[in-house]
Each structure stands twice: as structure tokens, then as C-alpha cells.
N, C-alpha and C positions, 0 to 999 in steps of 0.2 A: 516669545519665540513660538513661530506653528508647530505643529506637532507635522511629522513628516512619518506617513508609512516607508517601511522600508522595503530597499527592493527586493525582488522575487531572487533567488538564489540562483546561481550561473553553475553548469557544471564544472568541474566533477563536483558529485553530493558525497559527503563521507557514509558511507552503509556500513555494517557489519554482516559476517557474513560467517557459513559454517567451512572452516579452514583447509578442509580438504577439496572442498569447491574451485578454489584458487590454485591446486594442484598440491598442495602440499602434503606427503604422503604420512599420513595421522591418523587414519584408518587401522581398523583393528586388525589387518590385514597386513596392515603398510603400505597401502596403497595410496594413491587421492584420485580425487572423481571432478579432475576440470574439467571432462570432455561432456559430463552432463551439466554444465551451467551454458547459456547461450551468450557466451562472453560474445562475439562479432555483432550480436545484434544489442547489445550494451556498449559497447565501446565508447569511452570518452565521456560516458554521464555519469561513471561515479569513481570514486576513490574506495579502497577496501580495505577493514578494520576484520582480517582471520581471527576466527575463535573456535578452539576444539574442547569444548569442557570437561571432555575424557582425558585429556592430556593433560588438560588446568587442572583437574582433582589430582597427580598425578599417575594416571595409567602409564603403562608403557606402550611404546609400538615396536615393534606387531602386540598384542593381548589375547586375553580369552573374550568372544565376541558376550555382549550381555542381551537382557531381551525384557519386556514389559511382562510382570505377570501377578494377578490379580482379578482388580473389577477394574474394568475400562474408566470408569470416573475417578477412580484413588488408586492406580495403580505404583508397585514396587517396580525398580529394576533393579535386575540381580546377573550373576554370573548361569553361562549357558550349560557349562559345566558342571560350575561349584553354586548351587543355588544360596548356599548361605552367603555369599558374600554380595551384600546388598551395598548396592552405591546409591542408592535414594538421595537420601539426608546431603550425601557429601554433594549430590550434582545438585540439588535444589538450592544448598545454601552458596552455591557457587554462580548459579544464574542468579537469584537476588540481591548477591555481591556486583557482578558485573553490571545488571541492570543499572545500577546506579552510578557505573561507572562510560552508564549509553546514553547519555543527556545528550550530547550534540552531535550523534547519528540519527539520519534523515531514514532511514529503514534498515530493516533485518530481511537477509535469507537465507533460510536454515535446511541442512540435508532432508530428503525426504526419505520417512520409512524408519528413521533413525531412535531408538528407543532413549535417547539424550535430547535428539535435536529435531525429530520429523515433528509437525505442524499437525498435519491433516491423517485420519486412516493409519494410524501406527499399532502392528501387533500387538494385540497382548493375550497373555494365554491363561484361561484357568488353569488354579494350581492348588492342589491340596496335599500337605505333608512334606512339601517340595517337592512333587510330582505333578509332570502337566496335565491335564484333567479333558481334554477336547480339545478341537478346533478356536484357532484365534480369534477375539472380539476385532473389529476391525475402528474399532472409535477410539483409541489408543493418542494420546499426545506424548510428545517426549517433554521427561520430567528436568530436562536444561530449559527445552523452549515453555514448557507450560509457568515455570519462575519468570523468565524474563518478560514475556505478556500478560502475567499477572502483573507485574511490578510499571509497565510499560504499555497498558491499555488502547494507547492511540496511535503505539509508532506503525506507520505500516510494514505488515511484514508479508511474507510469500516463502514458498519452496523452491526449490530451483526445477524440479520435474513440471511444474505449474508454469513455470514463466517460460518454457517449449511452447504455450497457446498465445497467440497475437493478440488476444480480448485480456487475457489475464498479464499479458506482460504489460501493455501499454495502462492496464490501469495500476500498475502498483509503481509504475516509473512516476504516472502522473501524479500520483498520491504522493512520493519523496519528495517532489517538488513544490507541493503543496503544506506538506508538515516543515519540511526547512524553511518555507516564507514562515510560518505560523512561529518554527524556534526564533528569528530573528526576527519579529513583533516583541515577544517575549523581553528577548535582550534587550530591543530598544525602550521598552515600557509598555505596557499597559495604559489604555486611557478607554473610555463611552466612544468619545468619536474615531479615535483610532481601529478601536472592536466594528465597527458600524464599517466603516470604510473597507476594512479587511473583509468582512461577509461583504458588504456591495462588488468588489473585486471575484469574488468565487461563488456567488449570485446564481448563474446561471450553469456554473459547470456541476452544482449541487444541484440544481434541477434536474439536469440529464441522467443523473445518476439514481437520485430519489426521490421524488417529487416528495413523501412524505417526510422527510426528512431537513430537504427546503423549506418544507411550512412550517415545523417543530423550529427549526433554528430562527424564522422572521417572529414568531410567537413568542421566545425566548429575549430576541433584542429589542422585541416591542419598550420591555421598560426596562429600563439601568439603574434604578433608583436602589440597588440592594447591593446587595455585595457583591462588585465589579469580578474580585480573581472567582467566585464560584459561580459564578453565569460565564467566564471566561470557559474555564472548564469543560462545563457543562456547554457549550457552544463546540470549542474542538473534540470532544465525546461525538456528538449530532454528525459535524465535520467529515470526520473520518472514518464514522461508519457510514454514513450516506457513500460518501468516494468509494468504499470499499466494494459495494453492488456495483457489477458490471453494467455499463449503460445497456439500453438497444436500441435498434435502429428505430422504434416508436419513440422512446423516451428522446434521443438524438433530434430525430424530426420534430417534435414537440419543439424545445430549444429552437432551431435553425427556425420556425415558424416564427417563435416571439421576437428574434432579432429581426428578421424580413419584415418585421410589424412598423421598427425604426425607421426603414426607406421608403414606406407607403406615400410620403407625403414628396417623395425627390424623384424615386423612379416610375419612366415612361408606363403604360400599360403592358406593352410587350415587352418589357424587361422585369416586369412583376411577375407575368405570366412565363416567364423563360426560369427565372427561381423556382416558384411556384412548383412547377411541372418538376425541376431535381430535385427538389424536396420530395417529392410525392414519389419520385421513379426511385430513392436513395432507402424512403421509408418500405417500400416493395420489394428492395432486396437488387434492383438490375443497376445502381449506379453506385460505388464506393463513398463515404465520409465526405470525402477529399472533393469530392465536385463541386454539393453542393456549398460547402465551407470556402472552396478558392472562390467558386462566384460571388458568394456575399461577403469576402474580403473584399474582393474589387470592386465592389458599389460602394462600400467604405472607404477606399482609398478615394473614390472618385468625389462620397460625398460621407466629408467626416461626422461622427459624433461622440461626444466625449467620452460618455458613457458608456458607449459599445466597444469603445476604444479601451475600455479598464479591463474587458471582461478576459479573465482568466482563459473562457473557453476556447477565444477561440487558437489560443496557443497554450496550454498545460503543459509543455515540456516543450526542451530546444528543436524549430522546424528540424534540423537538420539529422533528427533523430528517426525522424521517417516511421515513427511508431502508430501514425495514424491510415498510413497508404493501403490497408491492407483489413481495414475496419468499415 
């Protein structure tokens, strides 16, 4: 029997998500905060798995609000009031539970600013005697999300404040869809030539994003001859940190260059030169993505290749998502 990659995953992708995002009012406050996710410009790509791990340890709501305080790299969280009362232990062993219970979520996005769940930039304040001591560290992770991407290294994840930017939303969409093909290689098995065809497939959209990170992953599948599942690893590590750098318009052009390299041999001169010229005016900054990508679709429709035909980039999430028009 051949061995069959499988196909790329359709939306909705199931994600998890921090539960007040969804509107659900679980805030320390009693509040929820849907109005800051950009649900309209999501619509229809993914399904949502709420998680409040203040709720999960059981807090109450409304509560006394808590807050990071420490040293920015091993930080406590504790009550804002009542400083003795530390929920460390309880929210950390509560995200290394769940983590494991996020094996077939395609990504995570978690409150920002949130001493449980914020990502990026979370308060934390010296404190000595249980007394705040200065101004807040601003390198602060929340000790639910620092468990769950410790436990969960490669799942893409994002803040919802973050995905308000068009460069950062469209690459953490395209990344869900990238890790859901990879969980469902997974399921289907593991083999050398399956691994080889899944990088040939995402080839080029790991280029745009990292060129060094491309080369580390072809150096990697140079030889299979060792231990399959920890080169496997070690390849979606490479993967989805490369995905993770936002491309740019050089890096993009680079790419749109090596596929225009494919029609060299089919298209006219003034149709080389008519690319060419969006490529160059796209990398400059005066023409969108979208130009020079639709015209070097339609030289491919006109004059197939098989190959160009696999590649991931030049569709990484459903056309109809329109997350590239504005890149």
C-alpha cells in the first residue's frame, strides 16, 4: 500500500482560547472582554475550546483581582490585597494538566496583560516583606500560559491584543493551519518519505519566513538514517519557529523570485518582464502581496507544475479568508 500524506485541514480548526475572550463573563470583575478579540476578521476558521484557569483552580467571580510579583523570570502570583494568598502552584499545576489535555488543538490565544494567561509584557512588581518595592518589570509571563508552552513548545499561540495587526493575525492563522496538517501526519503515521514530502509541501513558505531556519530544517532531512520520531521533533521545533518570524516584503520577494524561476522556460519575454517589474514594485512597498501572487497563479494555471502546484505558499489558509489582501 503507498503511503498517502494527508490532507491539509479544512476549517474550523479547534483552538483554545482564554474564556473571557468569547464573552463569557469570568473576569475578576465579572466581566468578559469579546469586544477585544477580532472575531469578524476570524469568522468561520476556527472552533473554540474556553479556558479560565482562575475559574478552573476554583476562584470565584466576581474575585479579589491578583497580580505577578517577584523577579520577572520566576515570578509568584498572589492576591492584590491579601498578598499571602499565592495561587502559583495551584494555576501551574492546572496548565500542565490541561496541556495535556491540548493534544488536538491547532493553537492557543490567551488574555493579554493577564497575570494567569497574558503571553507577552505582563506586570510584575517587586516585592519585599509583602510589600511592592517600585515600578513594574514589564517581562512578566502569566504562570497558566508559561505551563501550558512549556508543556506545549510548538503549538502556535498569540494574544488576542496582537492579532488587532494584519502581519500578526495572518501569521498565527497560517501557522494553525500548518500545525493541524503536521497533528494529522502524526495520526496517520510517521515514515522518511512521508517527513520528506510534508517539508517539500511547506518548502517554500518556511523560506519567506526564515531563510535560516529552511536551511537548518533541509540539513536535518539531509539523512533519516537515525532515529525517525527525534528528527521528526526536531524538524516541527525548526517548523514552527521559523513560521513564527513574521515574513517581509524582501523575504516574500525572495520566494515570489524562486517560483517565477519555474515559468522561465514557458513564459513570453514580456510576460517575464510584466512579473518581474511586481515583484520588484511589491518588494518596494507600492503594490500589495496579492498582485504579484494572483499573477503567478495564473501563469500556473495557464502552464501547470507539479510541484509549484504542492507548495503550501501559495495558499496557507482558506482564499476566502482574505488574510493576505492587506499584506
Amino acid at each position: 500500500m503507498v503511503e498517502q500524506l494527508p490532507t491539509r485541514p479544512e476549517p474550523p480548526l479547534k483552538i483554545a482560547i482564554s474564556e473571557c475572550l468569547l464573552g463569557s463573563e469570568v473576569r475578576y470583575d465579572g466581566s468578559g472582554a469579546r469586544s477585544s478579540y477580532p472575531h469578524a476578521a476570524l469568522d468561520g476558521l476556527f472552533s473554540y475550546q474556553g479556558i479560565c484557569p482562575e475559574v478552573g483552580i476554583g476562584m470565584s467571580v466576581p474575585r479579589e483581582p491578583i497580580r505577578l510579583v517577584g523577579a520577572a523570570q520566576s515570578p509568584r502570583v498572589v492576591g492584590v490585597k491579601a498578598s499571602d494568598q499565592d495561587f502559583t502552584q495551584p494555576l501551574r499545576d492546572y496548565g500542565q494538566n490541561m496541556a495535556a489535555a491540548l493534544k488536538d488543538v491547532c493553537g492557543y490565544v490567551f488574555m493579554k496583560g493577564s497575570p494567569s494567561c497574558g503571553l507577552f509584557r505582563v506586570k510584575v512588581y517587586p516585592e519585599e516583606a509583602g510589600r511592592i518595592t517600585g515600578a513594574p518589570d514589564m517581562r512578566g509571563r502569566g504562570i497558566y500560559a508559561a505551563a501550558v508552552t512549556a508543556v506545549l513548545p510548538n503549538l502556535p499561540v498569540e494574544e488576542n491584543g496582537r492579532l488587532q495587526d494584519v502581519v500578526l493575525r495572518e501569521n498565527f492563522v497560517m501557522r494553525t493551519f500548518a500545525y493541524g496538517h503536521w497533528l494529522r501526519l502524526q495520526q496517520t503515521g510517521l515514515s522518511a518519505r512521508l517527513l520528506i514530502e510534508f517539508h517539500s509541501r511547506y518548502k517554500y513558505l518556511l523560506m519567506a519566513h526564515s531563510v535560516v531556519h529552511y536551511q537548518q530544517a533541509g540539513r536535518l532531512l539531509s539523512d533519516l538514517k537515525n532515529d525517525l520520531a527525534a528528527t521528526s521533533e526536531q524538524y516541527v521545533q525548526m517548523l514552527m519557529a521559523g513560521l513564527a518570524k513574521p515574513a517581509t516584503r524582501k523575504s516574500h520577494a525572495n520566494v515570489l523570485s524562486h517560483l517565477q524561476g519555474y515559468l522561465k522556460r514557458t513564459l513570453d519575454s514580456a510576460s517575464r518582464q510584466e512579473l518581474d517589474q511586481l515583484i520588484t514594485a511589491y518588494r518596494q512597498g507600492s503594490q500589495p502581496l496579492l498582485a504579484p501572487l494572483t499573477l503567478l497563479k495564473h501563469h500556473f494555471r495557464r502552464y501547470p507544475d507539479e510541484y509549484v502546484a504542492y507548495q503550501t505558499y501559495l495558499d496557507p489558509h482558506p482564499e476566502q479568508s482574505a488574510l493576505r489582501r492587506l499584506l
